[in-house]
Legacy VTK file of the C-alpha trace (Angstrom):
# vtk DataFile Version 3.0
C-alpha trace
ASCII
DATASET POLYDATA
POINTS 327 float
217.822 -9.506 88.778
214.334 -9.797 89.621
212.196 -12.640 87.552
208.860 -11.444 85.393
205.911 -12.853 86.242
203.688 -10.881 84.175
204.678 -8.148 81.051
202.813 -7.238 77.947
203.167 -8.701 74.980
203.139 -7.724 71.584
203.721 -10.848 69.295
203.631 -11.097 65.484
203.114 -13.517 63.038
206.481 -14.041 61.123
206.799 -11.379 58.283
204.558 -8.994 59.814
206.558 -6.170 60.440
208.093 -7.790 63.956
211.473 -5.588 63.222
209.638 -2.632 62.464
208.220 -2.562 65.773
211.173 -3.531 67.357
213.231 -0.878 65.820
210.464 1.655 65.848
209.653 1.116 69.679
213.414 0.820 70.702
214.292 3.966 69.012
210.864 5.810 70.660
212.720 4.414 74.430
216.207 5.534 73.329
214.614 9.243 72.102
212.154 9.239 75.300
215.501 8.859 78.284
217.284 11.672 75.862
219.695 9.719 73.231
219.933 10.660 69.702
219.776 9.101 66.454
221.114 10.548 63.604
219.413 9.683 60.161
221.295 7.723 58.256
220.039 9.311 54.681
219.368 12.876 55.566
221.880 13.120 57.849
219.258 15.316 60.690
219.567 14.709 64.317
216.660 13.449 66.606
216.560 13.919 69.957
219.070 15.356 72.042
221.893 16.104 70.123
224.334 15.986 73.129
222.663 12.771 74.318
224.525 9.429 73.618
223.909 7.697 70.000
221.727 4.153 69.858
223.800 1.475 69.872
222.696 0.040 67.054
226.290 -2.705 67.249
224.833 -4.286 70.314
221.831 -4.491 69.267
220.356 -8.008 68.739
216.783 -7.891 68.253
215.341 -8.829 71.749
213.043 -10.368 72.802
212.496 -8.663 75.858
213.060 -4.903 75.826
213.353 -2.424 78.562
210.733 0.330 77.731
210.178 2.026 81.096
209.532 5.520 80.911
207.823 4.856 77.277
205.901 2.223 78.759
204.198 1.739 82.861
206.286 -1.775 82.580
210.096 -2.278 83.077
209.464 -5.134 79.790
208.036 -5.034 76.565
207.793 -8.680 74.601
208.148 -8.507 70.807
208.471 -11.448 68.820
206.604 -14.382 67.876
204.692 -16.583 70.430
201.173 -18.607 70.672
199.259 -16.421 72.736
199.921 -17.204 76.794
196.704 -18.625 78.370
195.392 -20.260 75.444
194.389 -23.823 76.209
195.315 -26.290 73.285
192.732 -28.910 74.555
190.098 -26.666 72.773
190.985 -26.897 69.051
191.005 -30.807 68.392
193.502 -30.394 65.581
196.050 -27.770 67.868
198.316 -30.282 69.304
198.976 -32.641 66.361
199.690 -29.758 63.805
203.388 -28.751 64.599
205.023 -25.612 63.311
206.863 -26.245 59.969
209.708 -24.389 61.012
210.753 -23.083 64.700
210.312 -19.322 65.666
206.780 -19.368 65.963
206.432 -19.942 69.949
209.473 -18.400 71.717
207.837 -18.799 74.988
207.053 -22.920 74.539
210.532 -23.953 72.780
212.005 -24.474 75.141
214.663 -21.429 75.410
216.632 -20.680 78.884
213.785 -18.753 80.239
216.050 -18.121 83.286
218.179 -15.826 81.453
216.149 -14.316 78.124
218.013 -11.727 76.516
217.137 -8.080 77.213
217.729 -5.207 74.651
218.234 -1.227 75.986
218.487 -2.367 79.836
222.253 -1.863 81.898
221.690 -6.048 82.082
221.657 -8.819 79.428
219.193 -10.623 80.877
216.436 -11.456 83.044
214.052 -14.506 84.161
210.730 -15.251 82.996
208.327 -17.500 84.962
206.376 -18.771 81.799
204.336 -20.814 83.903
203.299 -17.301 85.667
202.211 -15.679 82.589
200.111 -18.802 81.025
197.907 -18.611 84.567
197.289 -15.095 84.278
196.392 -14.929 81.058
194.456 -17.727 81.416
192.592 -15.970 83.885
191.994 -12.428 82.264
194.277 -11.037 84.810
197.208 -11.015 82.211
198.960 -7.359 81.134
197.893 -6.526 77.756
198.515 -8.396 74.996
198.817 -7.900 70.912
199.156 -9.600 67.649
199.986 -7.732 64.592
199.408 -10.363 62.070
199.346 -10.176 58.032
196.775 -11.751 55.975
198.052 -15.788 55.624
198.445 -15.500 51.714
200.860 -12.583 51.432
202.299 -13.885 55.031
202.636 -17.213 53.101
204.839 -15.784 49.902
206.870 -13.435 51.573
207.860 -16.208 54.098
209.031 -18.541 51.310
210.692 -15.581 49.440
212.227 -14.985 52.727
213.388 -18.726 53.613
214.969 -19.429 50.147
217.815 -17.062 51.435
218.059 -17.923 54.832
221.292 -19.234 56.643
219.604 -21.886 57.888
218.918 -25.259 56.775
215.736 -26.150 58.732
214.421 -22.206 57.125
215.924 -23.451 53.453
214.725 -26.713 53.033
211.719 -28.652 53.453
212.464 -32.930 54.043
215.632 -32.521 52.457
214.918 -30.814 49.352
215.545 -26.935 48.410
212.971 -25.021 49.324
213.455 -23.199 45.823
212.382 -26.529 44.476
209.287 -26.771 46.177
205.821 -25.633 44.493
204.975 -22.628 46.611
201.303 -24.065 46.299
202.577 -27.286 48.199
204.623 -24.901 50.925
201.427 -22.887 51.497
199.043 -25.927 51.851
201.360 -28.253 53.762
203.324 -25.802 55.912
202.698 -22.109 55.997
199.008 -22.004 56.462
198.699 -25.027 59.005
201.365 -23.133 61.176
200.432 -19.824 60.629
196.757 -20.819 61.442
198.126 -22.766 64.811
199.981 -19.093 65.926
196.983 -17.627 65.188
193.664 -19.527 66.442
195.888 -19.215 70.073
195.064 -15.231 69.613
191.552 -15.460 68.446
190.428 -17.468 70.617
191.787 -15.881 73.558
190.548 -12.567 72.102
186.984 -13.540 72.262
187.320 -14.890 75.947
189.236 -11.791 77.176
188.650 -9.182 74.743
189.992 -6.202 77.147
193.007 -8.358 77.281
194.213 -9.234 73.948
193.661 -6.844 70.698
194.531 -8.190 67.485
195.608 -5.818 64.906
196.180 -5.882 60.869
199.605 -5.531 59.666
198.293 -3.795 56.353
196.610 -1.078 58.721
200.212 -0.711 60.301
201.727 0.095 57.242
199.123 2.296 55.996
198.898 4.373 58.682
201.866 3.287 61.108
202.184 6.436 63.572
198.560 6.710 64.515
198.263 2.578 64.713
201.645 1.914 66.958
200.146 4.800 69.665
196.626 2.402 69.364
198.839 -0.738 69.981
201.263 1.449 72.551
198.095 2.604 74.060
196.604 -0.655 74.344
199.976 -2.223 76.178
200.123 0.435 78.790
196.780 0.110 79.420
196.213 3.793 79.359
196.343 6.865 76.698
199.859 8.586 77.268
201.985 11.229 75.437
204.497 10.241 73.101
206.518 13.408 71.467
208.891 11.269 69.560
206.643 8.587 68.137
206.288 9.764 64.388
210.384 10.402 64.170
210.698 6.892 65.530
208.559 5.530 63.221
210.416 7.424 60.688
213.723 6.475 61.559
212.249 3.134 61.451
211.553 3.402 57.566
212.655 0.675 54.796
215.220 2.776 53.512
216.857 3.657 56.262
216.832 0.296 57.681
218.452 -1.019 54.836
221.206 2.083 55.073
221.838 0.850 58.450
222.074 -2.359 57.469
224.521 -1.625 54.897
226.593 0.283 57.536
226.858 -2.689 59.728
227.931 -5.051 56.770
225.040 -7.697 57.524
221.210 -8.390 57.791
219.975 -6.897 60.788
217.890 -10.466 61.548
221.531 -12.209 60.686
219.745 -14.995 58.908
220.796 -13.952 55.228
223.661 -16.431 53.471
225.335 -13.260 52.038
225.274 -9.493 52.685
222.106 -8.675 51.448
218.931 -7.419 53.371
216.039 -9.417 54.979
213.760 -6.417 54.254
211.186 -7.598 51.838
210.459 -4.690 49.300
206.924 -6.171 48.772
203.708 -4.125 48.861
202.078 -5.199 51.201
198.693 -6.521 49.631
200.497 -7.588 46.621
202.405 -10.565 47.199
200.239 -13.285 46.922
200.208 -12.748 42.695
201.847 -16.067 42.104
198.779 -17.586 44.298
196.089 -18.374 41.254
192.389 -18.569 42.453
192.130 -22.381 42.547
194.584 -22.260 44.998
193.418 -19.374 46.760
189.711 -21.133 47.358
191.917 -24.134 48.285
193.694 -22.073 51.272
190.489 -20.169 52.317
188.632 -23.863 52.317
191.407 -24.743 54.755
191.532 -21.853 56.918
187.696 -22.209 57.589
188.458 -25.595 58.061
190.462 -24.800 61.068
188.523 -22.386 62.383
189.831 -19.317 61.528
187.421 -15.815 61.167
188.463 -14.791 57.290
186.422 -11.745 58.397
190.020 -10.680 60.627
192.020 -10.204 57.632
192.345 -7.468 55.644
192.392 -9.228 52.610
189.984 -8.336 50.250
190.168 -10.927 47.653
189.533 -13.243 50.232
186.244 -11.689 51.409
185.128 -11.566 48.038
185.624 -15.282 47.189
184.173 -16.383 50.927
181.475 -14.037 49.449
180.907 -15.546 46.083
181.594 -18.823 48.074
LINES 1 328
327 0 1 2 3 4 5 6 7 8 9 10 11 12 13 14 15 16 17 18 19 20 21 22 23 24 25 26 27 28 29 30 31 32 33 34 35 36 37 38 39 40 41 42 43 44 45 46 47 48 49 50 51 52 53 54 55 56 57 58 59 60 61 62 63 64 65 66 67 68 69 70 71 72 73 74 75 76 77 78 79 80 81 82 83 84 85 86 87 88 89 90 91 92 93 94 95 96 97 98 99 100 101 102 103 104 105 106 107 108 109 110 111 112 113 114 115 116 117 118 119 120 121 122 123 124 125 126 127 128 129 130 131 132 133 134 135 136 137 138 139 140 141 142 143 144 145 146 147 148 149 150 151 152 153 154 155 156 157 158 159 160 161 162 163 164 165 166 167 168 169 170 171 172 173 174 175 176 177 178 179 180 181 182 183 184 185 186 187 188 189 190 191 192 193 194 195 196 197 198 199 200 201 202 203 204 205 206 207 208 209 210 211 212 213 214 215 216 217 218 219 220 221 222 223 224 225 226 227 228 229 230 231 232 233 234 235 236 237 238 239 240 241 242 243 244 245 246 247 248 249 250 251 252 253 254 255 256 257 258 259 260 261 262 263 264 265 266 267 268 269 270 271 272 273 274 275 276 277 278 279 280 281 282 283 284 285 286 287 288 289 290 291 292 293 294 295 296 297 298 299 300 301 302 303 304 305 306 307 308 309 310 311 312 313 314 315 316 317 318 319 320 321 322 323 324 325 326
């Protein structure tokens, strides 16, 4: 198996769609090299209905898929990582701010990079030479690169909402105590924002050196208008405007509802971090979420993000340009 030096990347902030876009994009390859997929709650076919079904039992979520023919590059990257090429040594506060949880940096934590786990190829897995992809991105000569991130208060809830259920103790918990227990004012002050700001500043600040290279891109305008902004971000990763018959059904077999029937037909959380059998698909509006969040505490997490350098002007967030506004 040959090892990647170079592939594009499309990363997310945590609870910003990532298995959306996996699903959607893996189910726009599997359509594109003539499978089907039958919908789970109307029961139509898409795509050839003599070609083989997804295999939706193997399916593990990544991170590297195998998206040529839908893509110029034998790998697509989705998942969560700090930008490649972005030099810590030039936010004073980067290195001493760790992640509160792990997940956030798949590419820096130390995983087997010799074998990373491949989703729709004939193989399992192939090598990535990390060290190749920081120098190229680094230099501008990098393939394209995305973030699809969420504005950090509603990122913020639905990540606590999500952790109180998770499998996991180090997701669960915060210095031994139940993360249920915790005021969600202290989890958004001590841990979500300084982590989701340290994911973040990595993409902005690359973005501004190489702004050809990386694109950063509002979940909320995903979900409001997901078929026309996945061919933008599609568009962007190939480096070149191509034609993509299947897009909107993969985007619609990539729907809440029918993620959750699927999920239901495989007996567990399609992330596999719930505790029981129940669904890691947040049924949140997006925009709405952050209504436990009252405004001293809101002016408290804006205060901090400017703090840390963050543009509040890349967020769709409203209520936050208004109080930077009034501010």
């Amino acid at each position: 198996m040959f090892s990647v030096f170079s592939l594009p990347i499309l990363s997310t902030v945590p609870r910003s769609g990532t298995w959306f876009l996996r699903y959607a994009i893996s189910f726009l390859c599997h359509l594109d090299r003539g499978g089907r997929i039958d919908d789970r709650l109307t029961g139509r076919t898409f795509g050839d209905p003599s070609g083989s079904p997804f295999d939706l039992q193997s399916f593990s979520g990544g991170p590297l898929f195998h998206v040529r023919g839908t893509l110029p590059d034998d790998h697509l990257f989705i998942g969560h990582t700090v930008c490649p090429g972005f030099a810590a040594a030039d936010v004073d506060w980067w290195a001493t701010t760790p992640f509160h949880v792990p997940g956030y940096d798949y590419f820096h934590e130390g995983m087997n990079y010799r074998y990373t786990p491949v989703e729709l190829a004939p193989y399992r897995h192939t090598p990535v030479r990390v060290p190749a992809l920081e120098r190229s991105a680094s230099r501008g000569r990098a393939r394209p690169i995305a973030l699809v991130y969420r504005n950090p208060l509603d990122q913020a809830v639905s990540y606590f909402r999500y952790s109180q259920n998770h499998k996991d103790a180090r997701y669960n918990s915060t210095q031994g105590r139940p993360l249920a227990a915790v005021p969600l004012r202290d989890y958004l002050l001590d841990s979500a924002l300084p982590s989701y700001a340290k994911q973040f500043i990595s993409f902005q600040a690359l973005a501004e050196r190489h702004p050809l290279q990386v694109r950063l891109v509002p979940y909320e305008r995903l979900m409001a208008d997901p078929v026309n902004v996945l061919a933008v971000v599609l568009d962007h990763l190939a480096g070149m405007a191509l034609q993509r018959p299947w897009l909107a059904d993969s985007v619609w077999l990539a729907r809440r509802e029918h993620m959750k029937a699927i999920e239901k037909e495989l007996g567990h959380s399609l992330d596999g971090t719930r505790t029981d059998h129940g669904s890691h698909i947040s049924q949140v509006t997006p925009g709405r979420s952050d209504g436990r969040i009252d405004d001293r505490t809101r002016a408290e997490a804006l205060a901090l993000l400017n703090r840390l350098g963050l543009d509040i002007e890349l967020f769709e967030w409203p209520l936050a340009k208004q109080a930077a506004t009034a501010a």
